[in-house]
matplotlib code that plots the C-alpha trace (Angstrom):
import matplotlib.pyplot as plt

x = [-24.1, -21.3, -17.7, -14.9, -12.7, -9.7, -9.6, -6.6, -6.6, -4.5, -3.7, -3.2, 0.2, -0.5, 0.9, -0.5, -0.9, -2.4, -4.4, -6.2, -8.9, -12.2, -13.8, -17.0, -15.3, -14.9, -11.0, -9.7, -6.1, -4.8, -9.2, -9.6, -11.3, -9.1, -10.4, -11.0, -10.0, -7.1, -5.3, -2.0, 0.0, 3.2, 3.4, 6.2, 5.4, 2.2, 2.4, -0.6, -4.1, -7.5, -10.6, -13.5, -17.0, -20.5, -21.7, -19.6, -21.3, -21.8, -18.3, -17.1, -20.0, -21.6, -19.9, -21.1, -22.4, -20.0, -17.4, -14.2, -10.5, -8.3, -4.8, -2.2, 1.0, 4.2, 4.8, 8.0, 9.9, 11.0, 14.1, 16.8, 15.6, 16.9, 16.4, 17.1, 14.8, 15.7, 14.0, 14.9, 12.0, 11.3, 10.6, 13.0, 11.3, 13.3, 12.5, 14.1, 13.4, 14.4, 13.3, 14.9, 13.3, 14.9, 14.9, 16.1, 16.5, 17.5, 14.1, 12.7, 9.9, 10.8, 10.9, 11.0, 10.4, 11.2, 10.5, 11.6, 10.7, 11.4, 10.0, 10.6, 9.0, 8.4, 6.0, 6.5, 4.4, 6.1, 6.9, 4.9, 6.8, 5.8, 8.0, 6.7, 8.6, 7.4, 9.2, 6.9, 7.9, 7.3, 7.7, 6.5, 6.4, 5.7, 4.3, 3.0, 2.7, -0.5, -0.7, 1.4, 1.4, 2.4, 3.2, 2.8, 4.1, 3.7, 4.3, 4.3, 4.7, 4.1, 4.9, 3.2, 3.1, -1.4, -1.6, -4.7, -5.0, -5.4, -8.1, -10.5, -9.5, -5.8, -6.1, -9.7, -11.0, -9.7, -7.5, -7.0, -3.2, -2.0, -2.5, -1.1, 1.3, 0.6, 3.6, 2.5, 2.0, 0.1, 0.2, 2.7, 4.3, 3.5, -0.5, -0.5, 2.2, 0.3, 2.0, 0.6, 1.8, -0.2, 1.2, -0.6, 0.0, -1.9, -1.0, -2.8, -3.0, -4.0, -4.7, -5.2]
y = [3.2, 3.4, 3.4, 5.6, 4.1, 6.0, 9.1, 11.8, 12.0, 15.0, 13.3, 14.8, 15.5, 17.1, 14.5, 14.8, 10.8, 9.1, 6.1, 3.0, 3.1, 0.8, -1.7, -2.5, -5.2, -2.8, -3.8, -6.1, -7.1, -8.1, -8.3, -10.8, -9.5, -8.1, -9.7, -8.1, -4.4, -2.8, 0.3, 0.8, 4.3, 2.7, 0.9, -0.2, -3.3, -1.7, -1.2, 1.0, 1.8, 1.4, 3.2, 1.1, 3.4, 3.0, -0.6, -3.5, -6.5, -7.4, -8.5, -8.4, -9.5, -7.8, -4.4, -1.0, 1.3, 4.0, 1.7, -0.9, 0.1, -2.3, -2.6, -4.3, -5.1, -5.3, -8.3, -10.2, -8.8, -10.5, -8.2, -7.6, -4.4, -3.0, 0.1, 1.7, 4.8, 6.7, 9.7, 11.8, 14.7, 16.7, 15.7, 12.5, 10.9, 8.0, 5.9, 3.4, 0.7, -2.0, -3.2, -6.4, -8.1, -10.6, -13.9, -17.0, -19.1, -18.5, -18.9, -16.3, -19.3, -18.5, -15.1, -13.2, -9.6, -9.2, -5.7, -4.7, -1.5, 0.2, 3.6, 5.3, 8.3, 11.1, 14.0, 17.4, 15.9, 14.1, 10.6, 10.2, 7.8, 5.3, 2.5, 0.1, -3.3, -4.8, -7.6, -9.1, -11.6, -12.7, -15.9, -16.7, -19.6, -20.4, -23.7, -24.1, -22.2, -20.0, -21.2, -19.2, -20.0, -17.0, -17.3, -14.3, -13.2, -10.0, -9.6, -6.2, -5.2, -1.8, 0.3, 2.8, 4.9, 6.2, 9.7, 10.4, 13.9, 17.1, 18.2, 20.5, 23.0, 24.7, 24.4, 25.5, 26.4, 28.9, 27.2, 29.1, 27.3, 28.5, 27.1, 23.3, 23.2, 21.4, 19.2, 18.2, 14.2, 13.2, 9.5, 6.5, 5.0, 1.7, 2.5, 3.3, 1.5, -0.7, -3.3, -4.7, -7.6, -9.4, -12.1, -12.9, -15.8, -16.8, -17.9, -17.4, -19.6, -17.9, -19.7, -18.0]
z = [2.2, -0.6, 0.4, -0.5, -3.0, -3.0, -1.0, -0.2, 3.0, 5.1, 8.1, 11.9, 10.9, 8.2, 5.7, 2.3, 1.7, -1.2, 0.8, -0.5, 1.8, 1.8, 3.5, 1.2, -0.8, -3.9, -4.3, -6.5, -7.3, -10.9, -11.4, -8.5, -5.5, -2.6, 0.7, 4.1, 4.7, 2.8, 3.9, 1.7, 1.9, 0.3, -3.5, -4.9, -6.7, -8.0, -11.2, -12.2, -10.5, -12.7, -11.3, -13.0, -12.9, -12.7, -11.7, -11.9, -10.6, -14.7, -14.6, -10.9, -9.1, -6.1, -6.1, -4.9, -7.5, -7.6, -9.0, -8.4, -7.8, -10.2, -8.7, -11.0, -9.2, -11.4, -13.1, -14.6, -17.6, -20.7, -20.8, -18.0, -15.7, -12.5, -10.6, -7.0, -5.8, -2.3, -1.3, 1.3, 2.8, 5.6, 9.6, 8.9, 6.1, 4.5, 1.5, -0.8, -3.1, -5.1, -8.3, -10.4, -13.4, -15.5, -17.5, -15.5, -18.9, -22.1, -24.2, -21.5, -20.6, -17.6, -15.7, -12.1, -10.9, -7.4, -5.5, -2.0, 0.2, 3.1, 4.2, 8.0, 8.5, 11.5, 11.9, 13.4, 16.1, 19.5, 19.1, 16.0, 13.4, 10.9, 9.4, 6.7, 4.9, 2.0, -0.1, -3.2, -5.1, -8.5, -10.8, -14.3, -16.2, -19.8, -19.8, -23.4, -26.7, -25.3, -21.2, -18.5, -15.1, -12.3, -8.6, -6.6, -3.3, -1.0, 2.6, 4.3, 7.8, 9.0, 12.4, 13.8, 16.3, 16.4, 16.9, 19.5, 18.9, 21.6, 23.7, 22.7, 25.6, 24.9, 21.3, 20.0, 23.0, 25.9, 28.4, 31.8, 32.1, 28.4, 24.8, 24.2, 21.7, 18.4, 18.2, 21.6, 22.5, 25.7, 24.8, 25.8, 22.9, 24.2, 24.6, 20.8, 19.3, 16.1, 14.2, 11.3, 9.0, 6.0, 3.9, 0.4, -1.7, -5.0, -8.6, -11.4, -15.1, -18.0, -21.4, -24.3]

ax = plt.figure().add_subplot(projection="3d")
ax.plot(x, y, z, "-o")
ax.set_aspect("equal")
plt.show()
């Protein structure tokens, strides 16, 4: 059975979310393979997304047929770079991050990109809310004419409170006591509350 590589999902609360969804091992990261399950609604310290098509076990080994998702996380600059996003939306959405990048010599041998996020948001439903941290750090060293060496950090921790959804009677189907309201949440916090963390460490050497 193939898996979905990247789908849109429209959630319960009816946020329109751009999710990296998959379980069949059809993720990589910077073209190494991404290991166990990935689910990843906020990015910033990815740099770009690659959607490799048809069948890629000639390069990538066992894949499924319908292709490989190539994520490329942002890297170190050889010139100074900052930046600072926030964004602000509806039913008490809250976003920012940070973005540095610089040279941390002289002959720019060696280099660092560091990015840091945090997003809290609500829904329109009850009790509903979601708050996500991410820090990923990143070092690079020139270590010859044509050889690099890059260190590579990411942890992210995410809150959330699982939305169970409503009964069928009250909301599609007739309900002698009255219609249940769709902002409506029958669930305690504490019964759904999921916290998630992952840490990922790696380095990579390139020669060329």
């Amino acid at each position: 059975m193939a898996q979905t590589l990247a789908v849109l999902i429209i959630s319960t609360t009816f946020e329109a979310l751009l999710q990296l969804s998959s379980s069949g091992g059809n993720f990589l990261r910077n073209g190494l393979r991404e290991g166990g399950d990935i689910l990843q609604d906020f990015t910033p310290n990815i740099e770009s997304i690659e959607a490799l098509l048809g069948p890629a076990s000639v390069l990538y080994g066992n894949a499924n047929p319908g292709g490989t998702i190539n994520i490329i996380t942002k890297q170190p600059l050889q010139d100074p770079f900052y930046a600072i996003d926030a964004t602000i939306g509806n039913f008490d959405f809250y976003e920012g991050a940070i973005d540095l990048s610089s040279p941390l010599n002289d002959s720019k041998t060696l280099s660092y990109r560091l990015n840091l996020g945090y997003q809290d948001r609500g829904s329109f439903i009850d009790s509903v809310k979601t708050s996500i941290f991410t820090i990923s750090p990143v070092v690079s060293v020139d270590i010859g004419e044509r050889t690099r060496l890059t260190l590579e950090g990411d942890y992210t921790d995410k809150s959330s409170v699982a939305y169970q959804g409503l009964p069928a009677v009250g909301t599609v189907l007739p309900n002698p006591n009255g219609e249940i309201a769709r902002d409506r949440f029958f669930w305690s916090n504490l019964m759904v509350l999921l916290d998630n963390s992952i840490t990922r460490l790696g380095y990579r050497l390139e020669h060329e």
